[in-house]
C-alpha positions as a Markdown table, in Angstrom:
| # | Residue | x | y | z |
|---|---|---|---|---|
| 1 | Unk | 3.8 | 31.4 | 18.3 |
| 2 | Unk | 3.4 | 29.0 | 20.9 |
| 3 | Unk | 5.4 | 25.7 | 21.0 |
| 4 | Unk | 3.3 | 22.2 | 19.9 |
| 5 | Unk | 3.2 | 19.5 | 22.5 |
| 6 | Unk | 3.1 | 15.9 | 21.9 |
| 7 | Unk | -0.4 | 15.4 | 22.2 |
| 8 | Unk | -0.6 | 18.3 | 19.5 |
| 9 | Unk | 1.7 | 16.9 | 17.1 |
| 10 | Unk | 0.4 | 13.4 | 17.2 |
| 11 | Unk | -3.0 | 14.4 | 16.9 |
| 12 | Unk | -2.1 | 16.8 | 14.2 |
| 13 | Unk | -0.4 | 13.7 | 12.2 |
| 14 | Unk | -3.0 | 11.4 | 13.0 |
| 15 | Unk | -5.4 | 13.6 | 10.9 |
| 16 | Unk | -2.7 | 13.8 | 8.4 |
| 17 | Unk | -2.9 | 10.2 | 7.9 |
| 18 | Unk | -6.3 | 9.7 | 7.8 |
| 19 | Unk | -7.2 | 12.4 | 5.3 |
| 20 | Unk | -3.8 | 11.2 | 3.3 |
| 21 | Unk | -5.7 | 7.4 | 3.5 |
| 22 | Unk | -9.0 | 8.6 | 2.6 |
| 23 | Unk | -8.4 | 10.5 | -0.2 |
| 24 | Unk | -6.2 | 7.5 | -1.6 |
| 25 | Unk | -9.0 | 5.2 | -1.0 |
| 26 | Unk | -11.1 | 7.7 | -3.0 |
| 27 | Unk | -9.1 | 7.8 | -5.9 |
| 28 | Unk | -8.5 | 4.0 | -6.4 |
| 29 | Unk | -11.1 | 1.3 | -6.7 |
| 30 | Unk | -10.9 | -2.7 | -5.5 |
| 31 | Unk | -12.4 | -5.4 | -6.8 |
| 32 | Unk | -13.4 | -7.9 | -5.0 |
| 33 | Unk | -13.9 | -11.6 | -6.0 |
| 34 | Unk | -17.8 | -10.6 | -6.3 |
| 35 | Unk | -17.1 | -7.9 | -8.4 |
| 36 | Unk | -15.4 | -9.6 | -10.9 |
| 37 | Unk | -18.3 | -12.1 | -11.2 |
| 38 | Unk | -20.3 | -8.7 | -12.8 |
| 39 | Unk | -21.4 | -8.3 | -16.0 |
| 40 | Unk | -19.3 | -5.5 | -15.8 |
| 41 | Unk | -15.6 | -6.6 | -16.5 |
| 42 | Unk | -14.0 | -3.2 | -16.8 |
| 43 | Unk | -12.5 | -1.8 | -13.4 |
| 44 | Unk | -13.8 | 1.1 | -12.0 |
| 45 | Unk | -10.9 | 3.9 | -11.6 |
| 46 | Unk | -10.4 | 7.3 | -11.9 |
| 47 | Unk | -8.1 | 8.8 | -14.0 |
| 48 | Unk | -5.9 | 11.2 | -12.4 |
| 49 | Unk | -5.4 | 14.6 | -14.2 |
| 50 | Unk | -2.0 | 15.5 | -14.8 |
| 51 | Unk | -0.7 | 18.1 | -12.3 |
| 52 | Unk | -1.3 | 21.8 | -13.6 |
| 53 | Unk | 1.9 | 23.3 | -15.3 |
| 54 | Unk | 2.2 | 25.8 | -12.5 |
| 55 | Unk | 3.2 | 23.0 | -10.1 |
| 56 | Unk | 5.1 | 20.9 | -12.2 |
| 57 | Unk | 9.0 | 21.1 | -11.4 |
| 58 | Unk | 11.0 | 22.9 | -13.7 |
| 59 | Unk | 13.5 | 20.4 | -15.4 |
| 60 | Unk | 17.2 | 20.6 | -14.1 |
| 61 | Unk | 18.3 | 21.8 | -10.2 |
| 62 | Unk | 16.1 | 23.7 | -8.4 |
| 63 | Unk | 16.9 | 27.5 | -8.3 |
| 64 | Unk | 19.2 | 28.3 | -5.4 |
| 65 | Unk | 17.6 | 30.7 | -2.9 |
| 66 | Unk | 18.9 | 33.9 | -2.0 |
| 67 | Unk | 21.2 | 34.8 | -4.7 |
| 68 | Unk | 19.5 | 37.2 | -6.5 |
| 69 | Unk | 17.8 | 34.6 | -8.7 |
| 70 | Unk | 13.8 | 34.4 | -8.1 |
| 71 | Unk | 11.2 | 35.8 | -5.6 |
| 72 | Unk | 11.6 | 34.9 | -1.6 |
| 73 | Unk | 8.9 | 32.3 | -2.1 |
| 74 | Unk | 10.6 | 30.4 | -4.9 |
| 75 | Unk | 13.6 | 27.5 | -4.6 |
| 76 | Unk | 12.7 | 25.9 | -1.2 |
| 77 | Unk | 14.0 | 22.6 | -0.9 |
| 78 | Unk | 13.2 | 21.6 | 2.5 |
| 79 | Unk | 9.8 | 19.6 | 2.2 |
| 80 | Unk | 11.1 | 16.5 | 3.2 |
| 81 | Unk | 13.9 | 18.0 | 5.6 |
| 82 | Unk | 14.8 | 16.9 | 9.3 |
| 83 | Unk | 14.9 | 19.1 | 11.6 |
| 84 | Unk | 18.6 | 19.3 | 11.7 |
| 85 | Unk | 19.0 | 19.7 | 7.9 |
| 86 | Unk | 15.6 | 22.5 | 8.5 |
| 87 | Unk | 18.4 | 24.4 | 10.9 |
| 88 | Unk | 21.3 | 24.2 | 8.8 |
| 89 | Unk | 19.0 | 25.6 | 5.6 |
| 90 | Unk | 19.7 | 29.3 | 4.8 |
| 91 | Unk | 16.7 | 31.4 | 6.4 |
| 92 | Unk | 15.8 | 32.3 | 2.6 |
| 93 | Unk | 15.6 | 28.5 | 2.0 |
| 94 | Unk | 13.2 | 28.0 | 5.2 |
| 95 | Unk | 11.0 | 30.9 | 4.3 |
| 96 | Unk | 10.5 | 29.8 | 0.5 |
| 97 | Unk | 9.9 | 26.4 | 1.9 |
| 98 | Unk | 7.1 | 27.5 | 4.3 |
| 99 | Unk | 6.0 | 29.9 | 1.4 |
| 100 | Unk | 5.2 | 26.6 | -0.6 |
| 101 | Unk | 3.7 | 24.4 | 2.5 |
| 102 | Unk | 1.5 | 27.7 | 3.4 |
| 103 | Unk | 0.5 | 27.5 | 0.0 |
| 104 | Unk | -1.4 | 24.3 | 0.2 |
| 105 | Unk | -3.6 | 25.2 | 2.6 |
| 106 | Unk | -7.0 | 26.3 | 1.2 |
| 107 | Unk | -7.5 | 29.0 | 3.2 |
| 108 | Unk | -3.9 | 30.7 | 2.7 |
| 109 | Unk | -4.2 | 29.7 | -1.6 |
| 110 | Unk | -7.5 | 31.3 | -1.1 |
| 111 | Unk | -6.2 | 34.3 | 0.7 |
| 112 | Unk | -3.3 | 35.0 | -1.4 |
| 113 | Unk | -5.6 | 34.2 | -4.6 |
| 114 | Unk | -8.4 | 36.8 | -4.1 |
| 115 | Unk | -5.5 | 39.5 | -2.9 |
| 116 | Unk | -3.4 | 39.0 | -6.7 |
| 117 | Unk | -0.8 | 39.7 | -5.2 |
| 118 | Unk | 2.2 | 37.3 | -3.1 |
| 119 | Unk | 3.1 | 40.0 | -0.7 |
| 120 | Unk | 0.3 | 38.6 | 1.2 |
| 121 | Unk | 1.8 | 35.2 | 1.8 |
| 122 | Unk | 4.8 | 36.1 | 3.2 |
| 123 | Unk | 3.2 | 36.9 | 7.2 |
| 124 | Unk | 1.5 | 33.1 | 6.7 |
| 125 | Unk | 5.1 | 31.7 | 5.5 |
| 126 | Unk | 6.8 | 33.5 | 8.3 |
| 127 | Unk | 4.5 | 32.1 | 10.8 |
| 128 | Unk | 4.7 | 28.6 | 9.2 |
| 129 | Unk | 8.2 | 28.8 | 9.3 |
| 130 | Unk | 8.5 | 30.3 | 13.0 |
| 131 | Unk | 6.4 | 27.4 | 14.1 |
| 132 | Unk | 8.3 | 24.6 | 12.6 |
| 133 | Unk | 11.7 | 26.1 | 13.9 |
| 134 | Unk | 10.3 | 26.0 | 17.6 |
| 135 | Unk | 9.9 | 22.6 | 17.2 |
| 136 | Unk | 12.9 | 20.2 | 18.7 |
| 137 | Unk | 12.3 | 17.0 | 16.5 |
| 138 | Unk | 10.4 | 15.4 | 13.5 |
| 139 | Unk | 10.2 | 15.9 | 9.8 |
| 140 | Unk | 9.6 | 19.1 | 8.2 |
| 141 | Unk | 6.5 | 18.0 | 5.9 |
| 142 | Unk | 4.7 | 16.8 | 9.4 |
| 143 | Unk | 5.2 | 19.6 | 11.4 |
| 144 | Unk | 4.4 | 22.2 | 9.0 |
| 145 | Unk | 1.0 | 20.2 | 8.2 |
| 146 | Unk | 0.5 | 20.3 | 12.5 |
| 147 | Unk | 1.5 | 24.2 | 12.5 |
| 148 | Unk | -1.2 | 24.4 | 9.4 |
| 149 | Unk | -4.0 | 22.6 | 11.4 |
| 150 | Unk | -3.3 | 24.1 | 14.7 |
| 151 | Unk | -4.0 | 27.6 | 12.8 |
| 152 | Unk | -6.6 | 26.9 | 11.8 |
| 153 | Unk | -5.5 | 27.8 | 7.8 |
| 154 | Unk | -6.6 | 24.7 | 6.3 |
């Protein structure tokens, strides 16, 4: 994998953002002074539905990685790691971490979805997780979502 210059990562956050903004916009509504003034009084939102119970955190500590307990993709706890903490992090710990972020994109979900099978994730989560090590600086969460962009998986 090739290393991500500035102009790569910046863009790659930029559209982060945005998409992060609009889809906030989209799921809250504003009144305005004018809109209050309607006939109808009751806000306009959306409710939310909860999180499916496959992505919901199990209560307690996460599982530790690596120690015989769970699959490689499971335990990660680097999603909102520096890149420091992301190079002092067990290589088990990185991998599940880049197992989940891979996850998210549709493409990848998609992927490992039709196969049945999470064998195929793991060349995705190594690449994911190759591509955020190169990197010298930054948060984890934003570099993996620049690494997912600039491959094209999302």
């Amino acid at each position: 994998m090739r290393r991500l210059d500035t102009s790569e990562i910046v863009t790659g956050l930029a559209l982060v953002v945005a998409l992060g903004w609009i889809g906030f916009a989209g799921w809250t509504s504003r009144r305005t002074p004018e809109s209050a003034d309607s006939a109808d009084p009751k806000p306009r939102t959306m409710k939310i539905p909860a999180a499916p119970e496959r992505f919901q955190a199990p209560p307690g500590p996460p599982p530790r990685v690596g120690v015989g307990r769970g699959q490689w993709y499971e335990g990660g706890t680097l999603h909102r790691a520096t890149m420091a903490e992301w190079r002092r992090a067990t290589s088990a710990n990185r991998l599940a971490t880049a197992a989940d972020m891979a996850l998210k994109a549709p493409r990848v979900a998609a992927t490992v979805k039709s196969s049945g099978t999470m064998s195929t994730l793991r060349p995705y989560a190594t690449a994911l997780e190759a591509c955020v090590s190169e990197q010298a600086v930054g948060r984890v969460a934003e570099l993996a979502a620049a690494c997912i962009i600039l491959e094209g998986w999302q």
